[in-house]
C-alpha positions as CSV (number, residue, x, y, z in Angstrom):
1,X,-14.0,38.4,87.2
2,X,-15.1,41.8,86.9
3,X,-16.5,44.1,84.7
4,X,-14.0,46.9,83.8
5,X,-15.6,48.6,81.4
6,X,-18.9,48.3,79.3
7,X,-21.0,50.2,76.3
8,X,-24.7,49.7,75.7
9,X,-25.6,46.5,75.1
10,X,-27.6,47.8,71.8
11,X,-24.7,48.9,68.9
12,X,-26.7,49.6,65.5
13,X,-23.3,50.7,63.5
14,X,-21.1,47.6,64.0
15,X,-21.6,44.3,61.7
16,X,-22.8,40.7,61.5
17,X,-23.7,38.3,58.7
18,X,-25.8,38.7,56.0
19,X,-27.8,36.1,54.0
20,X,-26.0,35.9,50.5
21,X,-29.1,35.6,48.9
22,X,-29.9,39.3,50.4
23,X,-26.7,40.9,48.9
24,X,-26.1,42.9,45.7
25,X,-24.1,41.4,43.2
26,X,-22.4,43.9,40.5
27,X,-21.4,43.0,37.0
28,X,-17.9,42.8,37.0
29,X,-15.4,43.2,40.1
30,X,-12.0,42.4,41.5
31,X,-12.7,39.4,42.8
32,X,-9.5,38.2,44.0
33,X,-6.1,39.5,44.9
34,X,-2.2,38.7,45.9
35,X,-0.3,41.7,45.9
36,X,2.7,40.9,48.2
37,X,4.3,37.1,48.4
38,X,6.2,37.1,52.2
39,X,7.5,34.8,54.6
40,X,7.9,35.8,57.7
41,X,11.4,37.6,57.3
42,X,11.2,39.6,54.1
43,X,8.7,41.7,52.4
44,X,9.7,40.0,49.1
45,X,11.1,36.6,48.0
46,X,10.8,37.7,45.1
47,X,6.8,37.9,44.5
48,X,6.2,35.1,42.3
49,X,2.5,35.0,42.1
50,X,0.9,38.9,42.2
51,X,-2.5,38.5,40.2
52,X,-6.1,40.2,40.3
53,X,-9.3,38.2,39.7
54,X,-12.1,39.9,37.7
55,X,-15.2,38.6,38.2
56,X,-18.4,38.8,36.2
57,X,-21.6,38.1,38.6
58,X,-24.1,39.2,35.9
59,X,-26.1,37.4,33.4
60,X,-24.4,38.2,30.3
61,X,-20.9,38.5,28.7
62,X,-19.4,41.7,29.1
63,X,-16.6,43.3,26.7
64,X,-13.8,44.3,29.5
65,X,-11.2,45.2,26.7
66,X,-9.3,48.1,26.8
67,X,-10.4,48.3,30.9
68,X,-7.6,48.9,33.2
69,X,-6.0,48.0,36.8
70,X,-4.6,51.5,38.3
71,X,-3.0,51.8,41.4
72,X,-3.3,55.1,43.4
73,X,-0.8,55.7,46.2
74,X,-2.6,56.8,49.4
75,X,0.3,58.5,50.3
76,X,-0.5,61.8,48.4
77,X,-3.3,60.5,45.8
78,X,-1.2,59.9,42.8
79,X,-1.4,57.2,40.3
80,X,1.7,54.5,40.4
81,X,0.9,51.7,37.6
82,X,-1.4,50.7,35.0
83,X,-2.3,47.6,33.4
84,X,-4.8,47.6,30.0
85,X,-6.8,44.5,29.2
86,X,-6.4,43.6,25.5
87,X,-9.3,45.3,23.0
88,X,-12.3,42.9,22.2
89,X,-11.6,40.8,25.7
90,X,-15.0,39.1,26.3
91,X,-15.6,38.1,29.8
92,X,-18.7,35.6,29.9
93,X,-21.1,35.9,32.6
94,X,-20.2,34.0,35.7
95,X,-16.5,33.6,34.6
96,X,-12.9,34.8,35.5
97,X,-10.3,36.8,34.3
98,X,-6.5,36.9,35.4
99,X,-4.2,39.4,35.3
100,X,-0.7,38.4,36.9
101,X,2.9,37.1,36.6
102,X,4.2,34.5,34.7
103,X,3.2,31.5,36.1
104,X,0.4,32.2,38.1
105,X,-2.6,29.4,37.0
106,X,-5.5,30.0,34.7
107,X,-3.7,33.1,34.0
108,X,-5.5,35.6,31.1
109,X,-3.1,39.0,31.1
110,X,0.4,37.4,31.7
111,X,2.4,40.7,32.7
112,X,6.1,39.4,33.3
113,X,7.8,37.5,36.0
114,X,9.0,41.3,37.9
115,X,6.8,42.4,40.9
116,X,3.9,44.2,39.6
117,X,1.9,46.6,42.2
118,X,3.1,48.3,45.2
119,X,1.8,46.8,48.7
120,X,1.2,49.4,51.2
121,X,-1.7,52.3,51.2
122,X,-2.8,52.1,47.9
123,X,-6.5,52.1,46.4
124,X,-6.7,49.2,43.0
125,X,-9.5,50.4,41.1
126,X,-10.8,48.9,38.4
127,X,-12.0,51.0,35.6
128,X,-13.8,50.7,32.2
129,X,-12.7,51.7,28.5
130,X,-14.2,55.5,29.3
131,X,-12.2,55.6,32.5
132,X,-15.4,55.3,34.7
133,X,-14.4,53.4,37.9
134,X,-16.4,50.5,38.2
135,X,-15.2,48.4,41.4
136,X,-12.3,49.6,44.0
137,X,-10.1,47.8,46.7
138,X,-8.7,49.5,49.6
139,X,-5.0,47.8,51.2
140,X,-3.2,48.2,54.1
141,X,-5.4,51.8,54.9
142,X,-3.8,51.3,58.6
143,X,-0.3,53.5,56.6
144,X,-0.4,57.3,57.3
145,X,-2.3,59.4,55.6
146,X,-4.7,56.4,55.6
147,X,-7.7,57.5,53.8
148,X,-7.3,61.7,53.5
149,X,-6.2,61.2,50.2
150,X,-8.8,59.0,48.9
151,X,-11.4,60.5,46.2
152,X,-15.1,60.1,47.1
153,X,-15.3,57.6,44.2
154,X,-12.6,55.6,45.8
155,X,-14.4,55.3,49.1
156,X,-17.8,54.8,47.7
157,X,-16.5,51.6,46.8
158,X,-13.7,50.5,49.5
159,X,-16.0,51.8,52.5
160,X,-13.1,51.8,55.1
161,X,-10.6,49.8,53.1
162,X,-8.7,46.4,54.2
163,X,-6.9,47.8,57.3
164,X,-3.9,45.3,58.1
165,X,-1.0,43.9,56.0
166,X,-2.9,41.4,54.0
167,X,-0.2,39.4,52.5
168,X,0.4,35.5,50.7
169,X,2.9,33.9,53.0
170,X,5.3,32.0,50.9
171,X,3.8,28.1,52.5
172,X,2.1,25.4,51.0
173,X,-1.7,26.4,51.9
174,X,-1.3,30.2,50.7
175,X,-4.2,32.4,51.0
176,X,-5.3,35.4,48.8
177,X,-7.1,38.3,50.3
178,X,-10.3,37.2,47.9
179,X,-14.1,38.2,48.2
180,X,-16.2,35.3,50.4
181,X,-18.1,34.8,47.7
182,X,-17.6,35.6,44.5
183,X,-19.0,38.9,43.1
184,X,-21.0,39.6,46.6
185,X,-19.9,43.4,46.8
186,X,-21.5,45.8,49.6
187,X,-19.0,48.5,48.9
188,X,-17.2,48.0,52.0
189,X,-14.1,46.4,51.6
190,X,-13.8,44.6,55.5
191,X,-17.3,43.4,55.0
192,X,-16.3,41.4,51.3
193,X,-13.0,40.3,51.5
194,X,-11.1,37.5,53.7
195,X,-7.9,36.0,53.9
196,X,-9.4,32.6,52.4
197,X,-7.5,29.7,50.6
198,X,-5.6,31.0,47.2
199,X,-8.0,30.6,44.1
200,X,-6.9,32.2,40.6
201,X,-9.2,31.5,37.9
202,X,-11.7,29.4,39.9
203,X,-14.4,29.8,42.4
204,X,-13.8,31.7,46.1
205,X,-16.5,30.5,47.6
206,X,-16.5,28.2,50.7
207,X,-18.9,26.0,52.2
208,X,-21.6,27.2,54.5
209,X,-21.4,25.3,57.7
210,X,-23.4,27.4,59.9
211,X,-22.3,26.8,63.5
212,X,-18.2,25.8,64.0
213,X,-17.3,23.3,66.7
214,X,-13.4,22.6,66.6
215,X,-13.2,18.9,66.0
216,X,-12.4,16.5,68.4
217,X,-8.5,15.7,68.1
218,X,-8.3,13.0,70.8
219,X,-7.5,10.3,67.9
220,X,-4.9,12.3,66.6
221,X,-1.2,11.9,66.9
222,X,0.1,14.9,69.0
223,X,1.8,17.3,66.7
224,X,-0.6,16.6,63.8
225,X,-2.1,19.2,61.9
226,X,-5.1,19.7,62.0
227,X,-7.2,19.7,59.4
228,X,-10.4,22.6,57.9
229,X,-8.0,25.2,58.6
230,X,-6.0,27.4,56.5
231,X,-4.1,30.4,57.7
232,X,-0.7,32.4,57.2
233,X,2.6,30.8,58.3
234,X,1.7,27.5,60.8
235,X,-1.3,25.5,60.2
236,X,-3.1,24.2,64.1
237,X,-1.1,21.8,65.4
238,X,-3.0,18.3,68.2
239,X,-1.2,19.2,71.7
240,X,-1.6,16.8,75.1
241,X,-2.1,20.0,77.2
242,X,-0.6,18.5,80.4
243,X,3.0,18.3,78.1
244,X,5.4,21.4,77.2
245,X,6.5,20.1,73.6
246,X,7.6,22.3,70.6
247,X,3.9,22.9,70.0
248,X,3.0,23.4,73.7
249,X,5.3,25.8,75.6
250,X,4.4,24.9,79.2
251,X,2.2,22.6,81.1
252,X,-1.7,23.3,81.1
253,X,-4.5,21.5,83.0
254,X,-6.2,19.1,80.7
255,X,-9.5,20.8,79.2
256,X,-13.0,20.3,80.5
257,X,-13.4,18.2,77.5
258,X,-10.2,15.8,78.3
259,X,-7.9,14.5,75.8
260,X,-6.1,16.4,73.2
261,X,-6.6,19.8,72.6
262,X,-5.3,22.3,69.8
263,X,-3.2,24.9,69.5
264,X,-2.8,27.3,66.5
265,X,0.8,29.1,67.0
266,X,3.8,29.9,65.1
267,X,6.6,28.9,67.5
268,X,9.6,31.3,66.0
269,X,7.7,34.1,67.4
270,X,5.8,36.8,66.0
271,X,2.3,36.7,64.5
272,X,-0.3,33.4,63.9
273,X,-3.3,33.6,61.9
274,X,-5.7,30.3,61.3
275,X,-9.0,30.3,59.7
276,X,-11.5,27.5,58.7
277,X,-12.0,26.6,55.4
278,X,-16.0,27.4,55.6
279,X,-18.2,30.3,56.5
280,X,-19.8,30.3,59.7
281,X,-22.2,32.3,61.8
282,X,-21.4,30.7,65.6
283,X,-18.9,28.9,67.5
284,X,-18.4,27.1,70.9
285,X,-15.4,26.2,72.6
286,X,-13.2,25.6,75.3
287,X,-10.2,28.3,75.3
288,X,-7.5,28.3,77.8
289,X,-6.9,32.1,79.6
290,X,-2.9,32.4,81.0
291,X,-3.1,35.3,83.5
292,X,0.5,34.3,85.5
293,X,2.8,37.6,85.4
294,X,4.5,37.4,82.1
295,X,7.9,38.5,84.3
296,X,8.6,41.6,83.4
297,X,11.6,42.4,85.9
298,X,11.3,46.2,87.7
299,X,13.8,48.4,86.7
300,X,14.9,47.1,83.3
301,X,12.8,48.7,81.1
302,X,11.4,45.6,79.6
303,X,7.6,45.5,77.6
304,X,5.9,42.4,76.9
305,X,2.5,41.6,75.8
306,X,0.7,39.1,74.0
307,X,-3.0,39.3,72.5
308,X,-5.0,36.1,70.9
309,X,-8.4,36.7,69.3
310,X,-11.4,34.2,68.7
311,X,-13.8,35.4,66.2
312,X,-16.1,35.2,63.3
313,X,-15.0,37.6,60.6
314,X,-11.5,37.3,59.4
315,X,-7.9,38.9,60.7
316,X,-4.6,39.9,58.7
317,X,-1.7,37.2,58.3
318,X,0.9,39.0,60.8
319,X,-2.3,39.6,63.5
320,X,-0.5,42.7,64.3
321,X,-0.9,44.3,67.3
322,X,-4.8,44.4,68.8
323,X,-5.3,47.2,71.4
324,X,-8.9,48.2,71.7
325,X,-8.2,49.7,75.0
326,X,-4.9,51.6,74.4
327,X,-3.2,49.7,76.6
328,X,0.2,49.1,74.9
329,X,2.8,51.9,75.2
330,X,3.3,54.7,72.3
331,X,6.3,55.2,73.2
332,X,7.4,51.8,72.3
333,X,6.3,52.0,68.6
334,X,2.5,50.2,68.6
335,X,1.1,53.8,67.8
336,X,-1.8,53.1,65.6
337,X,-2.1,49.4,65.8
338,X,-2.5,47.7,62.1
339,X,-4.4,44.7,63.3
340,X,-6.6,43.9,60.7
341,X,-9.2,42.2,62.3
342,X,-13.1,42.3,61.3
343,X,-16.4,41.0,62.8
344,X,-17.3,40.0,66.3
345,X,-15.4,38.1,69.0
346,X,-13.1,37.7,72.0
347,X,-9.8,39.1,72.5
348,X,-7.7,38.0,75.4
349,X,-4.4,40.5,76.2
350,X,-1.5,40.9,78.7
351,X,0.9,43.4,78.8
352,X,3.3,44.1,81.1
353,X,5.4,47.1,80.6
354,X,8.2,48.3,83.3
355,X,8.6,51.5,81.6
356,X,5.6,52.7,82.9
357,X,4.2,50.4,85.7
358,X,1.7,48.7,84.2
359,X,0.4,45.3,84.5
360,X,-2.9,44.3,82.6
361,X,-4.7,40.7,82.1
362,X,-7.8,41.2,80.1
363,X,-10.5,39.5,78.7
364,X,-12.8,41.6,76.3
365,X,-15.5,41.2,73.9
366,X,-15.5,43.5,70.9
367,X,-17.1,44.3,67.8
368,X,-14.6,44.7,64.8
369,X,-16.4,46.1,62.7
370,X,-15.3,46.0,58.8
371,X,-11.8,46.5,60.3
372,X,-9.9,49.8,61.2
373,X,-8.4,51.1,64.1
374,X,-8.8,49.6,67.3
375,X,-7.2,52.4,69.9
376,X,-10.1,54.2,71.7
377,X,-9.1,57.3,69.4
378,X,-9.7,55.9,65.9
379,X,-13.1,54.6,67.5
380,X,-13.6,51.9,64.7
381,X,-13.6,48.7,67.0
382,X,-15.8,48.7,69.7
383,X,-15.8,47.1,73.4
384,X,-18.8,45.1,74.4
385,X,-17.8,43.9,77.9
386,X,-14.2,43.9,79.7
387,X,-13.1,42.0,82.3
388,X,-10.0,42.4,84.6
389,X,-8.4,38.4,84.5
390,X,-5.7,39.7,86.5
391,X,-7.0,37.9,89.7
392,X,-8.2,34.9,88.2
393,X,-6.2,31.9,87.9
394,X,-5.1,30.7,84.8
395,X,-8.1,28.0,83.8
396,X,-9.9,27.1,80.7
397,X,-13.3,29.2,79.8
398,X,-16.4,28.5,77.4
399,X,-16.3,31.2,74.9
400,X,-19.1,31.6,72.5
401,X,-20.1,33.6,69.7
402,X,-23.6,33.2,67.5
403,X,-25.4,35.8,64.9
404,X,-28.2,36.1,63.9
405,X,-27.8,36.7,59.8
406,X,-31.2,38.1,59.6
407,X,-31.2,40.4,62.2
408,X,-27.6,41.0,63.2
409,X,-28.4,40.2,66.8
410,X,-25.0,38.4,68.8
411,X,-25.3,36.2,71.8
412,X,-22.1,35.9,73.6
413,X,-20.7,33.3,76.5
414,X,-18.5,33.4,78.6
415,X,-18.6,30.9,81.0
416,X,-22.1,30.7,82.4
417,X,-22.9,34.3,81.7
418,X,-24.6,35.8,78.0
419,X,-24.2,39.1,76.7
420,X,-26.9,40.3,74.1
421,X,-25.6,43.0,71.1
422,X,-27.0,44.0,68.1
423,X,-24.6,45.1,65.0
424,X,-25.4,45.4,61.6
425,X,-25.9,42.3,59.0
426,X,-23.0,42.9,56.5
427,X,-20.5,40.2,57.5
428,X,-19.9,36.9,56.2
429,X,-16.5,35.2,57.4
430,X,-15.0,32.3,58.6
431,X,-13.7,31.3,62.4
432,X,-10.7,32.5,63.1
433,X,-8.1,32.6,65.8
434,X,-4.7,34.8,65.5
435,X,-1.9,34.9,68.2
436,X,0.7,38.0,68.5
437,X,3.7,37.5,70.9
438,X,6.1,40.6,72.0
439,X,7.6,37.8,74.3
440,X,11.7,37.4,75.8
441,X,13.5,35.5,75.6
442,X,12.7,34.0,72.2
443,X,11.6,32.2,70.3
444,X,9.7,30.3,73.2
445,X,9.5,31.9,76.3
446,X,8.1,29.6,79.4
447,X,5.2,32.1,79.8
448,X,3.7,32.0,76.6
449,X,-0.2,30.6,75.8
450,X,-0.6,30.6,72.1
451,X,-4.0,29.9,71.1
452,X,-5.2,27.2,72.3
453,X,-8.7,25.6,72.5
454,X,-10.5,22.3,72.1
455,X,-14.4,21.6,71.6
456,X,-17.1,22.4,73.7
457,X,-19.4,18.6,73.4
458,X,-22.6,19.2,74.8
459,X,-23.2,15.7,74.9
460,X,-21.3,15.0,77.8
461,X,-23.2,16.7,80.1
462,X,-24.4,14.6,82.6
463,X,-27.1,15.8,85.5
464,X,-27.5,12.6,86.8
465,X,-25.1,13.5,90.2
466,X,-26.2,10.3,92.8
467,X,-25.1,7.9,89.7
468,X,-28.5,6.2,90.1
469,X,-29.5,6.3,85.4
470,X,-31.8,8.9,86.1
471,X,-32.4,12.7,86.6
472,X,-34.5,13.8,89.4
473,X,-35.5,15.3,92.4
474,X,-32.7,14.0,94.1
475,X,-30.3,15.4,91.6
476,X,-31.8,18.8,92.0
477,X,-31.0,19.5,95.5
478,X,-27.8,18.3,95.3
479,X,-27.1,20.8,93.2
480,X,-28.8,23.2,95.2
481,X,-26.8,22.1,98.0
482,X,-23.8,23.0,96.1
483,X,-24.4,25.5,94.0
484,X,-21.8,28.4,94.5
485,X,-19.4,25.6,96.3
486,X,-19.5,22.3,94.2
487,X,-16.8,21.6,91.9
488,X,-17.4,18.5,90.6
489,X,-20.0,16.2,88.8
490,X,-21.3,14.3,91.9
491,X,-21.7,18.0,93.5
492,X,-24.3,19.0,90.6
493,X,-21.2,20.1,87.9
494,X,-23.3,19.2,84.8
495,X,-21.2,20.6,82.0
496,X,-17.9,19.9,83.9
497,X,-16.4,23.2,83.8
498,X,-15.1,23.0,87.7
499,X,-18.1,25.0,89.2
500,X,-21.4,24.2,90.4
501,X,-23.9,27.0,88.9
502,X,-27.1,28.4,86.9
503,X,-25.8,26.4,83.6
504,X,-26.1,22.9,85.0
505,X,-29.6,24.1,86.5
506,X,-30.0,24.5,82.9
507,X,-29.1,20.9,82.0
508,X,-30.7,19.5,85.1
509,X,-34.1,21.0,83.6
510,X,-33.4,20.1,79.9
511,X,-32.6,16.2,81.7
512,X,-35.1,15.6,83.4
513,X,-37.0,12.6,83.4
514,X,-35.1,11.4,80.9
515,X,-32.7,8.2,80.9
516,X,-29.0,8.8,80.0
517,X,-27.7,7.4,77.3
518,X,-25.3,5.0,79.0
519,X,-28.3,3.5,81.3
520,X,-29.5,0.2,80.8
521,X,-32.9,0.5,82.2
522,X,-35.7,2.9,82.4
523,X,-35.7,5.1,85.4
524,X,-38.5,5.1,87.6
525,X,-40.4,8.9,87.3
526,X,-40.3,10.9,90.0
527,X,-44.1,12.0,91.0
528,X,-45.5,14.9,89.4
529,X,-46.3,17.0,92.6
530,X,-42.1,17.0,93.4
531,X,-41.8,18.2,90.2
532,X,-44.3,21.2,90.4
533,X,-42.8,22.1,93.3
534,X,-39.4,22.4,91.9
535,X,-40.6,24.1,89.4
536,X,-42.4,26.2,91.2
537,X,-39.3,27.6,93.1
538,X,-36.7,28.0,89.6
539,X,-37.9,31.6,89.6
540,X,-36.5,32.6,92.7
541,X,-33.8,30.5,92.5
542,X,-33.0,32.5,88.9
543,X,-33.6,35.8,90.3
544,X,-30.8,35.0,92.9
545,X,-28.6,33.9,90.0
């Protein structure tokens, strides 16, 4: 692979997690929010279940009554609705309140069964019986003018805004854009809010599981869901990768792992977003990189591309159109890319586009910030590392993502190799993976990899290469006579990820001496002085690595 482009490996303005205990908490805030009901088709179905949470994180019962919702249009700054809260309205401390349409559960403020607040560019504020604003959420800022119009009270409390179309599709595991957890407010909208499971009236907040490893699906019938996740139209689906299938559009090697793996795609074509049903702060998997041509034909004209994210943070229910790099054409109507994508993680893209020669397979590792635009001109997402896939075979990779909460410092893997960023510790969000297709013909082109990945089980690795129940000497030059060369297990392939190099040193050193799990006897110690020597010569062999 190679390294296309890079920034410093220090970046003090992006994000990260922060500890929850650690966050401010104010008295009463919007809390929680569905604003536009869609499929995947139409913009409305009618909307059948607009609401807005309030939220009171303080100690003691507030009086909200006569407050009121207001919507201001982006477009030029003017106000669009408003919605009073009855006089005397107590809200006690740690409790809800629910403003919505008929129907809606542990609804407080039923306003009618008609649509209720507009969907694109507009500011919600929350205000109190003087009109003071007291809370504020930014949607869909990615709409021209964006923010020009907004007041400095508005963006003192939205930061940046939500950035993409952040809508509940019309399914049976609807989401709300809702804060992580409730009343945690930072003033920056990207950094509090998540597309997170649909929750009027009762508590947002998820489980903390701390580091994500996708579960292991081999059991599973293939085309089962599968289940932790929630998302927007098609929940992750149990695929035999070796198997085209209506889940599975073509043949794949089997992962590293073996088995089963998973694939998270919505096969009528379009956008895919999945999510866990728990915060994290690190993942580990296995993820499968397609870099065949996507087969574009010269001279028609054509442009195709697809783009699939794993991250930590949280993305917008159409995952619409990621281009960090500015790769995708203007000309063809990307523009300003509304991805709505926040936190750290990997994006893999290929575009081909006839129109103007280009042909592009890359692999990059970026910091999303609290959202915003990601082409090079609007500056808000940032590029780690790059690398040009276009010469690679398509294969499966180890991608990795971990954060430090306290410190905001990221670890990333690829493969063998570790990149080391710092970005700032506002985040909290789940794992997420979204998939965009621009693909022909439809809905299921032969070219297409949705997401698809499978877990990363450190427990199979296995430095015992001669076979003999234990780890030793011997074991170590045979992978040092392999290393560079080996492909498999018996050549010194520890983790089993096709190659022979400095990470199965790694689990050579962390095995040592001790007997595999599967042996039945003990293993006979090598002597000491063999192992000194070794030892002794890791150094060099590292600073050749």
């Amino acid at each position: 692979m190679k390294l296309s482009f890079h920034v410093p490996t220090v970046f003090l303005s992006g994000l990260a997690f922060v500890l929850i205990s650690s966050t401010t908490f104010a008295q009463i805030v919007i809390n929680e929010i569905v604003y536009d009901e869609r499929n995947a088709f139409s913009s409305e179905i009618p909307d059948t279940r607009e609401f807005i949470e309030l939220y009171n994180a303080g100690g003691s019962a507030v009086d909200i009554g006569n407050w009121s919702i207001e919507t201001v249009l982006l477009d030029d700054g003017s106000p669009f609705t408003s919605n009073a809260i009855p006089a005397s309205t107590m809200l006690a401390a740690g409790d809800y309140y629910v403003i919505g349409q008929t129907g809606v559960s542990n609804l407080d403020l039923d306003l009618g069964s008609a649509p209720l607040w507009p969907d694109d560019n507009v500011v919600y504020e929350l205000r109190d019986d003087s009109a003071t604003l007291v809370d504020a959420l930014g949607v869909e800022i990615a709409g021209d003018p964006q923010l020009l119009n907004a007041s400095a009270g508005q963006l003192a409390q939205i930061g940046t805004g939500v950035w993409g179309p952040t809508l509940s599709a019309n399914t049976t595991f609807s989401q709300s854009l809702s804060r992580y957890v409730d009343g945690r407010d930072t003033n920056v909208n990207g950094y509090d809010f998540g597309n997170i499971p649909f929750t009027p009236g009762t508590s947002n907040n998820l489980s903390q599981i701390g580091d994500f490893t996708p579960p292991d699906v081999d059991g599973l019938s293939t085309g089962s869901t599968v289940a932790g996740f929630g998302g927007s139209f098609v929940l992750p689906k149990v695929i035999d990768p070796t198997v085209a299938d209506s889940n599975n559009p073509n043949a794949i090697s089997a992962s590293p792992q073996g088995g089963k793996a998973i694939v998270a795609w919505d096969g009528s074509g379009g956008g895919n977003f999945n999510n866990t049903n728990s915060l994290v702060t690190s993942f580990d998997l296995y993820a499968y990189i397609e870099t065949q041509a996507l087969g574009v034909s010269a001279g028609t004209g054509d442009v195709e591309w697809e783009s699939t994210i794993y991250g930590i943070g949280t993305s917008d229910p159409f995952f619409s159109n990621p281009d960090p790099n500015g790769v995708l054409d203007p000309s063809q109507s990307f523009g300003t890319t509304n991805n709505g994508s926040t936190g750290v993680g990997w994006l893999y893209q290929r575009v081909e586009d006839d129109l103007i020669g280009l042909e592009v397979a890359q692999l990059l590792l970026v910091d999303f910030n609290d959202g915003g635009d990601s082409l090079p001109s609007g500056a808000d997402w940032t590029v780690i590392q790059a690398f040009d896939m276009g010469s690679e075979a398509s294969d499966w990779h180890r991608l990795g993502i971990d954060f430090d909460p306290n410190t905001g410092d990221v670890t990333a893997r690829l493969d063998d190799q570790t990149f080391n960023f710092t970005t700032s510790t506002d985040l909290i969000g789940t794992f997420y993976t979204g998939y965009r297709e621009a693909l022909s013909p439809s809905p299921v082109p032969s070219s297409a990899r949705p997401a698809t990945f499978d877990l990363f089980d450190a427990a199979q690795d296995d430095a015992d290469f001669d076979n003999d129940n234990d780890v030793d000497g011997a074991d170590f030059l045979i992978w040092q006579q392999n290393l560079g060369t080996g492909t498999m297990q018996s050549q010194g392939d520890a983790d089993g990820d096709g190659d022979v190099d400095g990470d199965d040193l790694g689990i050579w050193e962390g095995q040592y001496g001790v007997v595999p799990l599967s042996a039945v006897s003990a293993a006979v110690p090598e002597p000491s002085s063999f192992l000194l020597l070794v030892l002794g010569g890791l150094a060099t062999l590292r600073r050749q690595r």
